[in-house]
N, C-alpha and C positions, 0 to 999 in steps of 0.2 A: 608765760610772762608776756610774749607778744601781745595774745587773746585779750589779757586783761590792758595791756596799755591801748589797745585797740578798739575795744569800747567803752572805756575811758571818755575816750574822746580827742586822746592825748598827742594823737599825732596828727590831727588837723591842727591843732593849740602850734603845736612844735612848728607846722609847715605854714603856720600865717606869721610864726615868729622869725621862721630863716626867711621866706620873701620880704618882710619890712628891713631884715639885716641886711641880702644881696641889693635889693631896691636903693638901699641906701648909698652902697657902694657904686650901684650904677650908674646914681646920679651924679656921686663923685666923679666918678672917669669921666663922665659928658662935661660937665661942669669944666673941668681943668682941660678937656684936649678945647672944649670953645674959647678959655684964657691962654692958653698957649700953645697951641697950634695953630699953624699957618691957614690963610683964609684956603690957601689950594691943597689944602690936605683931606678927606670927608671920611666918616666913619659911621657905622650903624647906629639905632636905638638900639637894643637888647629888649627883648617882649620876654626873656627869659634866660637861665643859665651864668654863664661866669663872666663872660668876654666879651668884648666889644672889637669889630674887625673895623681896620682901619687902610684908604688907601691913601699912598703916600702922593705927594707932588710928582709932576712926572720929571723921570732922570734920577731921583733915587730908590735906591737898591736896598731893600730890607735885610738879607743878606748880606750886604757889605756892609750895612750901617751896625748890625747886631754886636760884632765882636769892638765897634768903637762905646757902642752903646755903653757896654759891658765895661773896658776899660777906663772912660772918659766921664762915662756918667753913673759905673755904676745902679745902670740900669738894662733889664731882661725884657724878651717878647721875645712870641713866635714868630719867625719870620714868613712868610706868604710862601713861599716856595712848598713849604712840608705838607701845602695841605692841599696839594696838585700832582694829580697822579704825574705829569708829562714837567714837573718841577717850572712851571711858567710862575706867576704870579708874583714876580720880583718887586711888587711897588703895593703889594698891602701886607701887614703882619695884624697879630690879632694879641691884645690884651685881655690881660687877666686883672679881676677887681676881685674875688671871690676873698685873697688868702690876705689881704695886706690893710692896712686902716686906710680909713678913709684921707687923713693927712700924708703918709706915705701912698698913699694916689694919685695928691696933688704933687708933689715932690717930686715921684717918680715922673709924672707928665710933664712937669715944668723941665722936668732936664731935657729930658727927652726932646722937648718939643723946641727946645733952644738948638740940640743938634740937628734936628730937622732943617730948621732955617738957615744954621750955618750951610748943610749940605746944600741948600738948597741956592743959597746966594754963589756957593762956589760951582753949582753948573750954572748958572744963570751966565760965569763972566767968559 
């Protein structure tokens, strides 16, 4: 079965159609963190894969922010911490665009990025 979907043709067909899906979502997440995220927030292009890494303003805590995330807004990410063997990286977390629509990408970014600010104006004072 493989063999036959294989020279088919079938799974270049299949892998030009999930890069126009993920492609699509990735422009979502870029699209929404540039509408609502803070100008001192910066985050990657993605050339490929799921997720786009993001570092925060400096003074907030991706780690601290996550479980407000969760409660307040309802909204998930990895926090920067997990993907450091020595657990430093307190001020980027990394999103995922892979699993969720693209309207729930804005959604989820708009909150998010309102909590951002707020944390952000509350170190600032």
């Amino acid at each position: 079965m493989a063999f036959a979907f294989a020279s088919r043709g079938l799974i270049e067909r299949q892998t030009s159609a999930a890069v126009e899906i993920y492609r699509g979502k990735r422009d979502a997440m870029l699209a929404a963190l540039e509408n609502y995220f803070t100008q001192s927030a910066r985050w990657t292009k993605p050339q490929g894969g799921f997720y786009t890494w993001v570092t925060l303003p400096p003074g907030i805590d991706s780690e601290a922010l996550l479980p407000r995330a969760i409660e307040k807004a309802s909204v998930a990410f990895a926090a920067g911490p997990a993907f450091y063997h020595n657990r430093t990286g307190r001020e980027h977390m990394r999103l995922c665009y892979s699993y969720v629509s693209a309207s729930q990408i804005e959604e989820g970014v708009r909150r998010l990025g309102r909590l951002v600010s707020e944390l952000q104006i509350d170190t600032q004072l």
